[in-house]
N, C-alpha and C positions, 0 to 999 in steps of 0.2 A: 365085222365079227367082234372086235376089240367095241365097239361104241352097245352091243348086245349084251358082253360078258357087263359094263360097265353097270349096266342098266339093270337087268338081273341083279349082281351085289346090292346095289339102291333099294329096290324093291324087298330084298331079304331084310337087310339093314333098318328097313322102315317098318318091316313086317314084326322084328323082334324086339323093337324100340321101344320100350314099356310108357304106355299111358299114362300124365302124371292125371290122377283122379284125387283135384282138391276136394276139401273139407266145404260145403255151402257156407254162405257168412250172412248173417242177418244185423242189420245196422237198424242202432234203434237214435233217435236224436232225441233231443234236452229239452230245458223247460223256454219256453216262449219261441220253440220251432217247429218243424213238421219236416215229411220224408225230405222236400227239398233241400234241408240245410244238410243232408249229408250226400246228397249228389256229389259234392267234390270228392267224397272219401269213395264213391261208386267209380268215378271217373280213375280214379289212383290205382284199384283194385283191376280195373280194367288193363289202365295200361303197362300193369307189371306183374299181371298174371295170366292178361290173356281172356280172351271174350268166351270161353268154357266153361270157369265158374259159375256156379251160381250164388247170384247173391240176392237174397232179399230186403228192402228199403222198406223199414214198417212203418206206416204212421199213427203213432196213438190218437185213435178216435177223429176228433177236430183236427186235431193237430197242434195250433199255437194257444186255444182255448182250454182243450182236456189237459193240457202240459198245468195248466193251475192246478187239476182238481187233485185231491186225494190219490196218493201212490198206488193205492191197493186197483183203486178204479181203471186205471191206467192199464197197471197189471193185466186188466182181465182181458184188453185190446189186446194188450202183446200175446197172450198166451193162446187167442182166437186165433189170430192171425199164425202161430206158427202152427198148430194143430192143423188149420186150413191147408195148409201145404204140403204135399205129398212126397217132394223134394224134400223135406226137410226129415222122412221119419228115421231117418239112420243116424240122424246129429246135423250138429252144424258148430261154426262159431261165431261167437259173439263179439261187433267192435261197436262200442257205447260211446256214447259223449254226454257230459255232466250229469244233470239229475235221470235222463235216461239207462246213466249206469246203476241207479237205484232198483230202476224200474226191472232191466235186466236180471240182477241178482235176485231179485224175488224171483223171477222165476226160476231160475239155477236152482234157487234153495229149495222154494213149495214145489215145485214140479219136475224138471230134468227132465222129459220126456215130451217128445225125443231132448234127447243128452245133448247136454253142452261139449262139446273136448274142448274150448280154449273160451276165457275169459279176456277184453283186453277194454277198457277203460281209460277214457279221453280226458282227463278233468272233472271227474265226478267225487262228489264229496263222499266219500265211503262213509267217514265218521260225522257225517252231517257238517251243520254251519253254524256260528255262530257269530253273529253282528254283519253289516251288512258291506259291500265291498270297501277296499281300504280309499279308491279315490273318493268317494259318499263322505267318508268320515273325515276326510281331510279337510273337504270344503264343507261340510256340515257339521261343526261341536257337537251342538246339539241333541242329532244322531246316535253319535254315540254314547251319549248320556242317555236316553230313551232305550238304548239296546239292553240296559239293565232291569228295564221293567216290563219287558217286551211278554216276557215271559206269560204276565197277569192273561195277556188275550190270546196268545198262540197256542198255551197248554189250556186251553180254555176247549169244549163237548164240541160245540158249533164250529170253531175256527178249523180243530181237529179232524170234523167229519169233513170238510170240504178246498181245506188251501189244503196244494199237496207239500209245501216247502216246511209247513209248521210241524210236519211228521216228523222231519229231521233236524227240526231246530235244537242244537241240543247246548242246553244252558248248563256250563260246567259251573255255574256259581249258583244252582238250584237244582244240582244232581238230580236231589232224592224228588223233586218236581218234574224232571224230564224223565226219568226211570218210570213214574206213576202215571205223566197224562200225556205223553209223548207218542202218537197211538202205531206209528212204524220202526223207527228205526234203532228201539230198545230190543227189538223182537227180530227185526232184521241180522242185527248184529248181536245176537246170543247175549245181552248184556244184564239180561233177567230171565228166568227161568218161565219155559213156554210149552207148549200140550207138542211145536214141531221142532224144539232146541234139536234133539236129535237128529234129525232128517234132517234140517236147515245143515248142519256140520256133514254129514255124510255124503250129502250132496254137493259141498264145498270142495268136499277131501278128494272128490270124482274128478274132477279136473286135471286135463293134461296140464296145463300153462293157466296159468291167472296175472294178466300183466296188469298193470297199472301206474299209469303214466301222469307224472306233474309237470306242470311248467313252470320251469323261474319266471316266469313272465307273469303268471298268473295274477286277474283282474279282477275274480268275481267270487270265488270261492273261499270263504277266509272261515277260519286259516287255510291256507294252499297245501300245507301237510295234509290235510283231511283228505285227499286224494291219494297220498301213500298208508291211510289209516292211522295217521299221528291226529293228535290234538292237542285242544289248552289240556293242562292238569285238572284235575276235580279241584273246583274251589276256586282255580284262577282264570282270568284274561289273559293272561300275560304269556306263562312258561308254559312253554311244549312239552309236548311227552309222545317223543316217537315212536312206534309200533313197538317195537322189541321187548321196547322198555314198560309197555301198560300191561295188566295186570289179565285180563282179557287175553292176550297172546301169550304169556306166560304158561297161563291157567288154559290153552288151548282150548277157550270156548269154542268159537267159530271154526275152526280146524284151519290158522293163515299158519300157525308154529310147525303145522305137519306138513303144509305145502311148500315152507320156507325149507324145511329140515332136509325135504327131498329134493329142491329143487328146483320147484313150480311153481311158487312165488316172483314175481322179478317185477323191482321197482324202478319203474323207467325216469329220465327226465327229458323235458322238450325248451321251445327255449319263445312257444309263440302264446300270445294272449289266450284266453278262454274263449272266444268265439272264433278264431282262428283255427282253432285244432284241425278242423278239417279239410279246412284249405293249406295247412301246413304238409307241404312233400318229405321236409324233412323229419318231421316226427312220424310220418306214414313210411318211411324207407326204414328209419333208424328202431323205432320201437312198435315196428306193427309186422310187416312184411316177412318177417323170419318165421311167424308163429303164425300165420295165414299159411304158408308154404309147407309146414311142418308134414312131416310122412302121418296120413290118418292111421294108420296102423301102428304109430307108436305109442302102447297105452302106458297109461302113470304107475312106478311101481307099485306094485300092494304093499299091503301094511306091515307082514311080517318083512318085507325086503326093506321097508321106510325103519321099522325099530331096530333089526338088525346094522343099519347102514349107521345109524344114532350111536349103536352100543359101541361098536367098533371106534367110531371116531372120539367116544368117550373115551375108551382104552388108550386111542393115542396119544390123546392130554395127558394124561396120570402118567403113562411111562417115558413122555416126553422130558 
């Protein structure tokens, strides 16, 4: 009788035990890989959330071949590929690794549909590249002596139309050259005025979470701030100028001061090489897994609760 009543409770208990119903995740990888380089991060997802999720493993086009071409190109795989999916029309999220975190965000911006709720970013250069990794330059002078004229062929019609890396090459010592022949990531990042500046922002500001994660370790992306949206200063090689402080987050082109302001910004660090990221557990425990798990039904405050939440915090400075 006792092992009946026992069994009954069980059966209630399991009956009112709310289903956790994650968010789908779509993993996009980098340049010179395909779906397979992010199988590690497919295998991590598995073992700490459970073989229910859905996650889909996109591969741009070729794979380690289209990861060359033109951003926009690329683009148009990723955005086929989530359309194609039936699982996917209620949302999903997003975990990216380097120049696929580009590829990503184009779609966030041009399209949202189905909606992004979480952004999260492996090592991807947000504010582009400039020069080329720091072991190269160490053992090549030279190198980096050429990085300063780099410019003549990368902002060049032909170069533009077709290497994807030259879209985001951005030459702070030939601004007014990167702003003019730079054909993605002036337009990407609201940095000139465009026919989708607005929707690009609005679709940003949609976002539950937008994480974005660097490593001290970082190998390939230089500067390694460009992954938190820092860069050189206009004019130089040398001085940083991290997020807060450029004039872009200020002036809340891209809407990062409105997702900061609320909340939904959050700048990770990790501690493994750029190609590592995805075999790394512990940047997949520490700066990914909390915001994969996240309740889908928690949406991002709106805007009058985001200026009210500003005004008040301003009030408490001044009376402070």
């Amino acid at each position: 009788m006792k092992s009946s009543k026992l069994s009954l409770m069980l059966l209630l208990a399991a009956a009112t035990t709310p289903i956790i119903a994650y968010v789908p995740i779509v993993l996009v990888h980098g340049v010179l890989s395909d779906d397979y380089g992010m199988a590690p991060t497919e295998h991590y997802i598995r073992k700490h959330m459970g073989d229910d999720v859905y996650i889909k493993n996109v591969q741009l086009g070729l794979g380690e071949f289209t990861s060359l071409t033109n951003v926009y190109h690329q683009a148009k795989y990723l955005w086929a590929a989530i359309q194609s999916d039936p699982k996917l029309k209620d949302g999903f999220n997003f975990v990216v690794h380097s120049q696929g975190g580009l590829v990503a965000r184009y779609y966030l911006e041009k399209y949202n549909n189905p909606q992004v709720f979480t952004y999260i970013s492996w090592g991807s250069p947000q504010q582009g590249i400039f020069g080329l990794p720091g072991s190269f330059d160490d053992r090549f002078a030279w190198l980096d002596y050429m990085e300063g004229y780099a410019h003549n062929i990368l902002y060049s019609k032909a170069i533009q139309k077709l290497i994807g890396f030259a879209g985001y090459w951005h030459d702070t010592l030939h601004y007014d050259r990167y702003l003019q022949k730079a054909c993605f990531l002036p337009f990407l990042n609201n940095q000139k005025d465009h026919a989708d500046a607005a929707l690009f922002k609005k679709n940003l500001c949609s976002l539950k979470n937008m994480v974005l994660v660097m490593s001290t370790a970082e190998d390939i992306v230089e500067p390694k701030v460009s992954c938190h949206f820092g860069f050189y200063k206009k004019g130089s090689k040398d001085e940083i100028e991290n997020l807060v402080d450029s004039p872009e987050y200020k002036e809340d082109k891209l809407g990062l001061r409105t997702l900061n302001e609320s909340g939904r910004l959050h700048l990770r660090l990790a501690s493994c090489t750029h190609a590592q990221f995805q075999e790394d557990e512990p940047n997949f425990l520490e700066n990914t897994l909390e915001f994969l798990k996240a309740d889908p039904n928690d949406v991002p405050l709106n805007q009058e609760a985001m200026v009210a939440a500003q005004a008040q915090k301003e009030n408490e400075n001044v009376t402070a």
